[in-house]
C-alpha positions in Angstrom: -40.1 -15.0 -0.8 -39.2 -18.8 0.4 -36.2 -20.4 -1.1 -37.1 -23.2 -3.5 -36.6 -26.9 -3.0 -32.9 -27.8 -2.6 -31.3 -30.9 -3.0 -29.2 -32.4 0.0 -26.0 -32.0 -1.9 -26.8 -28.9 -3.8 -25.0 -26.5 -0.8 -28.2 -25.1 -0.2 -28.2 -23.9 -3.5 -30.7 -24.8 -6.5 -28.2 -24.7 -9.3 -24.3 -24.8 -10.0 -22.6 -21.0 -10.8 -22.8 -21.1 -14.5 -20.0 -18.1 -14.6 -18.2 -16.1 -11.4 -19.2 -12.5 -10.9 -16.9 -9.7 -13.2 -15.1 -12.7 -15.3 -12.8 -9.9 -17.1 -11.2 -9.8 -13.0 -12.0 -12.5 -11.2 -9.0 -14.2 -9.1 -6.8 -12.1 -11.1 -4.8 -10.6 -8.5 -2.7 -13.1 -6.8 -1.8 -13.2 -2.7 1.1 -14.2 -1.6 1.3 -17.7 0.6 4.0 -17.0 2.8 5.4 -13.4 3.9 4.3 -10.6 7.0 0.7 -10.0 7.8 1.0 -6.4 6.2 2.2 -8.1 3.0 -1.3 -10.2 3.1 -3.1 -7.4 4.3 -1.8 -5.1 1.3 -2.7 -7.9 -1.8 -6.5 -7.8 0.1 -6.4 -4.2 0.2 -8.2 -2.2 -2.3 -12.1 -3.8 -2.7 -13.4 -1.6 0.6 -11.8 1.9 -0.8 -14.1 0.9 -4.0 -17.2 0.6 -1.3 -16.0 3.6 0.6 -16.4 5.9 -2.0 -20.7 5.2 -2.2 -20.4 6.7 1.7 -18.7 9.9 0.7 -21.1 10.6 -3.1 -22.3 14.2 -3.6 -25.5 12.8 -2.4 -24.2 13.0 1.3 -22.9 16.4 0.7 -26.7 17.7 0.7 -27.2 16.1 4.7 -24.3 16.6 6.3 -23.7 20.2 5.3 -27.6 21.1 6.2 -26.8 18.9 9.5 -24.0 21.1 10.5 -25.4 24.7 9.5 -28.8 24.5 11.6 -27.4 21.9 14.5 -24.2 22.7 15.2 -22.3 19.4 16.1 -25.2 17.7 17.6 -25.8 15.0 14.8 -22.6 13.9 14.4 -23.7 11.1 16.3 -25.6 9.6 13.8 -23.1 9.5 11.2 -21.2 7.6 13.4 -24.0 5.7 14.2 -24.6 5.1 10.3 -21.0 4.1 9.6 -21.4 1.5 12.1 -24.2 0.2 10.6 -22.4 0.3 7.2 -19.5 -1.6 8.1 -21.5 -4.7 9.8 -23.5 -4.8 6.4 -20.2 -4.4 4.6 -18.2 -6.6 5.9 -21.5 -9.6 5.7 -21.4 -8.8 2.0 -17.8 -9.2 1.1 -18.2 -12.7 3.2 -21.0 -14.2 1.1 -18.7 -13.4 -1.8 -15.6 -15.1 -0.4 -17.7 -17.9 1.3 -20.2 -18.7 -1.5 -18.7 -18.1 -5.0 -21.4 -15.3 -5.8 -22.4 -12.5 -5.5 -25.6 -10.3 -4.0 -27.4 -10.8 -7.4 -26.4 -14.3 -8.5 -27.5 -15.3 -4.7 -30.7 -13.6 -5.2 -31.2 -14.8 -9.0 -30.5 -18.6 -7.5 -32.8 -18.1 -4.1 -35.9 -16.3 -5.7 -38.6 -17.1 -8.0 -37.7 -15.7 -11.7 -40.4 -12.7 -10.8 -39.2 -12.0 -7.8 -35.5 -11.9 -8.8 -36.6 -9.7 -11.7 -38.3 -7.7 -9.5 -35.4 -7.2 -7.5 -33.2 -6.5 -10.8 -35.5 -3.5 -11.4 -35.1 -2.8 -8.1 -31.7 -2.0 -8.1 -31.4 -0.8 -11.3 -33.8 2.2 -10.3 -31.0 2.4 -7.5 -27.7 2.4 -9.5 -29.6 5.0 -12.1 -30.5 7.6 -9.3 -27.2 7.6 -7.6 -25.1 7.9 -11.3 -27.9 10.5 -11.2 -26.5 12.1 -8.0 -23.3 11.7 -9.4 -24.0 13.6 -12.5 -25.0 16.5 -10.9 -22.6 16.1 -8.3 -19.8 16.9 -10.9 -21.7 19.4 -13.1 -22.5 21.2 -10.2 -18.4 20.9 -9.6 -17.5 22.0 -13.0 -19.8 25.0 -12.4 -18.3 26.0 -9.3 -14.5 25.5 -10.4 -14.8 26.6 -14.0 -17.8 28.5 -14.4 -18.9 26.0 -17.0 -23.1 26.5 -17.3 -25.0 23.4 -15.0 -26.2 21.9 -18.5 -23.3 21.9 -20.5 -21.4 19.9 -17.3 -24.3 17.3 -17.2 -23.6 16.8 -20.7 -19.8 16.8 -20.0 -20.1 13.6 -17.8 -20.8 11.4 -20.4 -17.2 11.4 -21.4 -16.3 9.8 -18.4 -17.0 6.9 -20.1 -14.1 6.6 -22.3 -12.1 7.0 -18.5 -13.8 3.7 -17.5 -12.9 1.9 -20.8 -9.2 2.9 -20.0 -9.2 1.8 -16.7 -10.9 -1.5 -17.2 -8.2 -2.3 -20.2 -5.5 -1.9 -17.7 -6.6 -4.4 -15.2 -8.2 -4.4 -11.4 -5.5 -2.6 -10.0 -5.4 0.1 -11.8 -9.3 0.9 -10.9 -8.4 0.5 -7.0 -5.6 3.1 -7.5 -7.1 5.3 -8.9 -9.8 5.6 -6.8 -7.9 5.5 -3.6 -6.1 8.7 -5.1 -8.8 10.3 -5.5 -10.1 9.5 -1.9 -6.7 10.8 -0.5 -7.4 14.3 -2.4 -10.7 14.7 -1.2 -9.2 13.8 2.5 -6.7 16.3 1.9 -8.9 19.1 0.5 -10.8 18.8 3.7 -8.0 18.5 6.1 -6.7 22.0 4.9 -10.1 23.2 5.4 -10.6 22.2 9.3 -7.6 23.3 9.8 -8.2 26.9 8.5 -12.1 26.4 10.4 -10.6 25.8 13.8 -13.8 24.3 14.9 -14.1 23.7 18.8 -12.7 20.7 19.2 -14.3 20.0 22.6 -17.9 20.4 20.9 -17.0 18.0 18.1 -15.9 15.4 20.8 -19.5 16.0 22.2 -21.5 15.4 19.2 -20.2 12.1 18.6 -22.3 11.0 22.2 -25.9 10.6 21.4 -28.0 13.1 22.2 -31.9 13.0 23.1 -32.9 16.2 21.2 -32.3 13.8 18.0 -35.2 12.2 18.6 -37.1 15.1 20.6 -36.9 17.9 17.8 -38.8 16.6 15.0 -36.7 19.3 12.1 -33.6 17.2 14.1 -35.2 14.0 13.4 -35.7 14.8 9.6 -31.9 15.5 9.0 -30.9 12.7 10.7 -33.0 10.0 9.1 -32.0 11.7 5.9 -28.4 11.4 6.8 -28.9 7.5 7.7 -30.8 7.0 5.0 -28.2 8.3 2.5 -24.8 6.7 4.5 -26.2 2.5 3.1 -25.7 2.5 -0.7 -27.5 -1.0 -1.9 -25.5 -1.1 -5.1 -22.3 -1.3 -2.8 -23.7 -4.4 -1.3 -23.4 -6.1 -4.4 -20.5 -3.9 -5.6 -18.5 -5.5 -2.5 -19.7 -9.6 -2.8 -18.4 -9.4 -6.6 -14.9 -7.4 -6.1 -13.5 -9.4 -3.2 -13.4 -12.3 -5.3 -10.8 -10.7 -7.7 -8.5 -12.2 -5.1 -6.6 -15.1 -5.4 -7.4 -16.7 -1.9 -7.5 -20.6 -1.3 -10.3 -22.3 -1.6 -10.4 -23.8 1.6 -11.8 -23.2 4.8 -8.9 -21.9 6.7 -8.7 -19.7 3.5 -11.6 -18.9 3.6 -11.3 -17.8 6.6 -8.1 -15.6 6.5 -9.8 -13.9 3.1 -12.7 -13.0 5.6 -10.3 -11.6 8.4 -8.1 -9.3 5.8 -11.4 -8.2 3.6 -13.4 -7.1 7.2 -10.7 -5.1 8.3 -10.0 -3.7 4.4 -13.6 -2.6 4.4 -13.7 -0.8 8.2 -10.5 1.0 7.2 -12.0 2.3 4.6 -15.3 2.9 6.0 -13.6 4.2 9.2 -11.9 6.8 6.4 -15.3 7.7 5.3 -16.8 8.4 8.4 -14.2 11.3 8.5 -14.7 12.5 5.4 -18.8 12.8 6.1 -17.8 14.2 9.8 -15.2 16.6 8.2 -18.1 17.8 6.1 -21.0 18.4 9.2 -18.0 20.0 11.4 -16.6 22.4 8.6 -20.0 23.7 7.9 -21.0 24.0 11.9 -17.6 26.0 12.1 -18.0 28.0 9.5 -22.0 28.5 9.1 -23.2 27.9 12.2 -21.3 29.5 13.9 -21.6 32.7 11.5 -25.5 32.3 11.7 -25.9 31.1 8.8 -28.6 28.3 9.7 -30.1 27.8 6.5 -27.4 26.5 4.5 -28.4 23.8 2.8 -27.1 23.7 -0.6 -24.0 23.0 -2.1 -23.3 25.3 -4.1 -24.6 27.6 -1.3 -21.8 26.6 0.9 -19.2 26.5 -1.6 -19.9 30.3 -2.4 -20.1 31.1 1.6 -16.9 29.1 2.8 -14.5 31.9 0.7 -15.9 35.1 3.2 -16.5 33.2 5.9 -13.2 31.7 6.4 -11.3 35.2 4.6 -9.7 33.3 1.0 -10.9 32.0 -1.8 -8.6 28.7 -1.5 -11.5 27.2 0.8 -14.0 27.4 -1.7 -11.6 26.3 -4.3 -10.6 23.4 -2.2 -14.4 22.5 -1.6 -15.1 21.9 -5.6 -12.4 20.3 -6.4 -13.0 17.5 -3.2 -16.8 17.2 -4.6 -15.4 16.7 -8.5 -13.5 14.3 -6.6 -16.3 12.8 -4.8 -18.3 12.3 -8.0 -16.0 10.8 -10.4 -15.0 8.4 -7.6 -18.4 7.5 -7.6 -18.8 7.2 -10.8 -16.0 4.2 -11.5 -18.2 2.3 -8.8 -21.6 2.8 -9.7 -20.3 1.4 -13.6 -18.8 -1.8 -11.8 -22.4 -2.3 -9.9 -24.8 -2.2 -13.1 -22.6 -4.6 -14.6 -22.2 -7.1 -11.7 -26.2 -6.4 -11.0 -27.0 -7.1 -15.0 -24.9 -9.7 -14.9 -26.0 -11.5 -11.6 -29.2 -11.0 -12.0 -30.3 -11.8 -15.6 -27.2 -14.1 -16.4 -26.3 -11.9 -19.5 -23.3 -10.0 -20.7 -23.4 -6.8 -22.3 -20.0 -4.5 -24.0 -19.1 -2.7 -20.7 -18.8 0.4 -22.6 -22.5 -0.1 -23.8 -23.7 -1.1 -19.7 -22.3 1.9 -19.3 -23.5 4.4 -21.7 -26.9 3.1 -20.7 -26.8 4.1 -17.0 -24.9 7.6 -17.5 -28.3 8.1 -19.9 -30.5 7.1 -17.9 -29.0 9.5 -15.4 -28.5 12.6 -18.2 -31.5 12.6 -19.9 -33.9 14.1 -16.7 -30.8 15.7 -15.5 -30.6 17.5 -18.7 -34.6 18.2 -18.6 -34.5 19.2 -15.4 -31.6 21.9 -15.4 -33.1 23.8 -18.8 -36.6 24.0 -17.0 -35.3 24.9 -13.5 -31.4 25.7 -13.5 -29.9 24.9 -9.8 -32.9 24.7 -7.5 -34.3 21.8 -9.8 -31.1 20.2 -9.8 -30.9 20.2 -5.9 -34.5 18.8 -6.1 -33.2 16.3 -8.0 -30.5 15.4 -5.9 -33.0 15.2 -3.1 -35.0 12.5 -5.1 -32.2 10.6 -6.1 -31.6 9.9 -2.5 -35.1 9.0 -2.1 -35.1 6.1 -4.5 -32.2 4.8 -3.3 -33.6 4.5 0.6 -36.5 3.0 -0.7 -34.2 0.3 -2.5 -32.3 -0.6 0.3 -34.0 -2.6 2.4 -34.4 -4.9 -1.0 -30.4 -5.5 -0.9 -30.1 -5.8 2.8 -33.0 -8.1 3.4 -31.3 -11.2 1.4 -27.9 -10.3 2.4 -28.7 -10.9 6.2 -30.6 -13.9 5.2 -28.1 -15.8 3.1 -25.6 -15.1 5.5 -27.6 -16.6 8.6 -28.7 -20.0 6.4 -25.9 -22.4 7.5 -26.7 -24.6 4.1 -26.2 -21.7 1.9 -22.6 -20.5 4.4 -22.3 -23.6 6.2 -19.8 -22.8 9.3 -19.1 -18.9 8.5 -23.1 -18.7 8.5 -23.7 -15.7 11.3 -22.9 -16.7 15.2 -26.4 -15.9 16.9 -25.2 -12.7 18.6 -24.4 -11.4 14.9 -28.1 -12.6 13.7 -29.2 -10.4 15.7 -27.0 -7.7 15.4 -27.8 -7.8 11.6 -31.4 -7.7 11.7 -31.8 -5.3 14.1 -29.7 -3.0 12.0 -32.0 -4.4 8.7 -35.2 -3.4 10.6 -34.1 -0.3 11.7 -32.7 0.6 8.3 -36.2 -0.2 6.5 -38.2 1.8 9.6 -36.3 5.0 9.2 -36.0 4.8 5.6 -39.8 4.1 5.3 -40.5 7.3 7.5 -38.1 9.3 5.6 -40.1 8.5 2.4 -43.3 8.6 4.0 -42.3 12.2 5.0 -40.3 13.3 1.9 -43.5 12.4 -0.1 -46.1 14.4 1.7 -44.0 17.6 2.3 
């Protein structure tokens, strides 16, 4: 995949942007020139809460709770490790958008052959269609749990989430990043009240965050924790994150340039560093609760959200657990809408109703969810879940790939392309991504 011939003054680029990425949004929020360096940092705020919320999807639930009920504390490590990871990728993605103009799939559509660049677009698409599909279940399974509303009637129910997305785009940018980050602070809430009424030992939490050789010694270990990296790296929020940083107002200069890419990194660790809690919340409250208990084998959701209410003596735990994953899922689902339409968009340089782009994906995502919970009921929708995260590790190294290599070509980035040391840094993490999530699927498949 070699990037066709350029011309000297073409930027490193083969053609001129024929539209910017989300055109409904882009520069649309304005920062102010003069003023405090919270003031600045506030008008940037917003784009990495929108990324932070791929870390923290129903799809993670599965991992991290199965993590913390058969190893105690031990992997928290690698969530740690994967957050790390995360918010190197992160923070080269939301550079190439400020830097370049475009984002993930406009780069890729311009650097590619047509077949490749296709190839990618289906790609992706698989991607963005398995995790609505974890989010689809995700919330049915919420609905089930709070209400008592049957699996397949709350698949079906999701599809009127779409009217919630027509609203918020009509009201502007904003109002999207608002109401996401409320949502994040409930689910940060609903599991704060949970530790608290856990009391997990502290000292042994402290512990698991220093890696530990039985990770890679105990092959069950190893499993989980490949699972749990392989789920942390969403692709679609890689070219979720180049698109929405441009909704900012920023000079087009270098120097602001450069202060755009200061104020979006540390927006996106923030709220990747928020994230990283929320996962870790998740692995410690089910060591304290089922671990502990000897309950080893919980690896469900709905499993743990019936077991939290004895366990921890009231029903307000379990309570508090459903309504953080119904959380969790719609959150997810505001995202994964903005994502097919950048990814359409980028890709294949054509606009479609956003109401339309949308009702497509949530199909998509119903239809074998619907299948699949008549036939089977709640072990085929974990199953499903499972697979969902499948596809998307196999996807990933096709998003991270290009990223790391636009962002290291000086003509494409010119002086923000990557120092040396961060070259490095990035492909290690790129190789290491692809060889675990190529084990994982490798292993996945023949079990």
């Amino acid at each position: 995949m070699t990037a066709p011939h350029t011309t000297p003054d073409s930027g490193g680029w083969r053609r001129v942007r024929q539209q910017p990425s989300l055109p409904e949004v882009y520069r649309s929020l304005p920062i102010p020139k003069k003023g405090s360096w919270l003031r600045k940092f506030l008008a940037f705020a917003g784009p990495g809460y929108l990324v932070a919320v791929g870390y923290m999807d129903p799809g993670n639930w599965a991992t991290d709770i199965a993590g913390g009920s058969l190893f105690n504390y031990t992997l928290l490590a690698v969530i740690l490790l994967s957050n790390v990871m995360a918010m190197i990728l992160q923070s080269l993605s939301g550079k190439l958008g400020i830097v370049t103009g475009r984002d993930l799939a406009q780069a890729c559509r311009d650097h590619y052959s047509k077949p490749v660049a296709i190839a990618l677009w289906i790609l992706c698409e698989l991607a963005i269609a398995a995790c609505d599909l974890a989010e689809v279940i995700g919330s049915a399974i919420a609905l089930n749990l709070l209400f008592g509303i049957p699996l397949l009637y709350g698949v079906m129910i999701t599809v009127l989430d779409v009217l919630l997305i027509l609203l918020l785009q009509s009201k502007g940018f904003r109002y999207i990043e608002s109401i996401v980050i409320s949502l994040l602070v409930v689910i940060g809430i609903c599991f704060a009240v949970e530790l608290v009424m856990a009391r997990p030992d502290w000292m042994g939490v402290a512990k698991g965050f220093v890696p530990n050789p039985q990770i890679i010694q105990n092959p069950e270990m190893l499993y989980i924790a490949i699972g749990i990296l392989g789920a942390t790296v969403m692709p679609h929020n890689l070219y979720l994150h180049s698109s929405i940083v441009q909704t900012r107002q920023f000079d087009q200069t270098p120097k602001g340039k450069r202060e755009a890419i200061k104020y979006v990194t540390v927006d996106s660790t923030a709220a990747l560093f928020f994230a990283l809690l929320i996962n870790a919340s998740i692995l410690i409250l089910s060591a304290a609760t089922f671990h502990r208990s000897g309950n080893v084998e919980v690896a469900g959701i709905e499993q743990a959200y019936h077991l939290l209410t004895p366990l921890l003596g009231t029903s307000i735990a379990s309570v508090l657990f459903g309504v953080a994953l119904l959380a969790s899922g719609q959150n997810s689902t505001l995202t994964g809408t903005l994502a097919g339409q950048i990814v359409m968009e980028g890709f294949l340089n054509i606009r479609l109703a956003p109401w339309l782009r949308r009702l497509i994906t949530r199909l998509i995502a119903i239809v074998p969810a619907v299948i699949v919970t008549a036939m089977y009921g709640e072990n085929g929708t974990m199953q499903l879940l499972i697979l969902s995260q499948v596809i998307l590790s196999l996807q990933l190294s096709f998003a991270v790939f290009p990223l790391v290599q636009f962002t290291s070509d000086k003509k494409k980035m010119g002086e923000f392309a990557n120092p040396t040391w961060l070259k490095v840094v990035a492909w290690t993490i790129a190789f290491v991504i692809a060889g675990l999530n190529a084990y994982l699927l490798y292993t996945t498949l023949l079990a």
